[in-house]
C-alpha positions in Angstrom: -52.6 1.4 25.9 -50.9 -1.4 23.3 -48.4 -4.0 24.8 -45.3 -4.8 22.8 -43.2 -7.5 23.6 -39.7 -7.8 22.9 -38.0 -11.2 22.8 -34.6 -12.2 22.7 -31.7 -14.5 23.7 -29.1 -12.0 25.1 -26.5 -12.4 21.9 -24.7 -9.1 20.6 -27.5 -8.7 18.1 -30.5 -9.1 20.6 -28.9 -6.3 23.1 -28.2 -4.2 20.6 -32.4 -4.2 18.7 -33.7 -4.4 22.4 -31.7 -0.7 23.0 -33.0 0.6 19.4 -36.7 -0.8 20.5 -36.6 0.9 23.9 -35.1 4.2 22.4 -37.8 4.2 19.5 -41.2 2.7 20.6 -43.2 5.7 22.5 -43.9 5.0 26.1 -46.7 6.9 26.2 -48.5 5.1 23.6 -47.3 1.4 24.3 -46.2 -0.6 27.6 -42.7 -2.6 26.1 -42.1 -5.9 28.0 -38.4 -7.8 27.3 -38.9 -11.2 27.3 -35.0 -12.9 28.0 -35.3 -16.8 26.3 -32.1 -17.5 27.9 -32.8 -16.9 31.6 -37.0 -17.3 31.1 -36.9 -20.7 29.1 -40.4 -21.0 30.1 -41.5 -18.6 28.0 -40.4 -20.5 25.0 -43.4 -21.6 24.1 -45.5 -19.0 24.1 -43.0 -17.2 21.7 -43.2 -20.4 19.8 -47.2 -19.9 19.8 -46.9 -15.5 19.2 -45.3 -17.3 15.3 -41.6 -16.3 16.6 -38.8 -18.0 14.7 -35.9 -16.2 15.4 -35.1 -13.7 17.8 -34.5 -10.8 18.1 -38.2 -10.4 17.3 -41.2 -7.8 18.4 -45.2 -8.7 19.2 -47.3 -6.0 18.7 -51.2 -6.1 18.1 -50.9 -10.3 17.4 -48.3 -9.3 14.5 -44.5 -10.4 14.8 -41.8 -8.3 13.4 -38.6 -10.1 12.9 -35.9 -7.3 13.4 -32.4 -9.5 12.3 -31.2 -12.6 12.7 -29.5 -13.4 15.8 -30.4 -16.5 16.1 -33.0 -19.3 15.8 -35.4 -20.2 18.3 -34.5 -24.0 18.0 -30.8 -22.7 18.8 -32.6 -21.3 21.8 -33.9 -24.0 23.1 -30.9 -25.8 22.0 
């Protein structure tokens, strides 16, 4: 099974792509992990390191989708 990974910094925007993710992406076909920057700031830097730049943003397969501009990930580590 693929493994998705859904990060984001809790803004209006984030909440509202993480719903659309969950509701979209098939849970028999791929395992979806949420990945909260604001409350896991440890995890910064492996976002960094998956090529995130803003988030909301989705890792699947090693490629990262940026879904909309909710905010930077220098404004999340702020």
């Amino acid at each position: 099974m693929s493994k998705a990974v859904f990060y984001h910094a809790g803004c209006p925007v984030c909440v509202d792509a993480e719903q659309v993710v969950l509701d979209y992406l098939d849970n028999s076909k791929i395992t979806t992990e949420i990945v909260h920057l604001g409350t896991e700031r440890n995890r910064i830097k492996e976002a960094e390191e998956a090529g995130i730049k803003s988030v909301p943003a989705l890792v699947i397969g090693g490629n990262v989708y940026h879904i909309n501009f909710g905010a930077s990930l220098d404004e999340v580590k702020g």
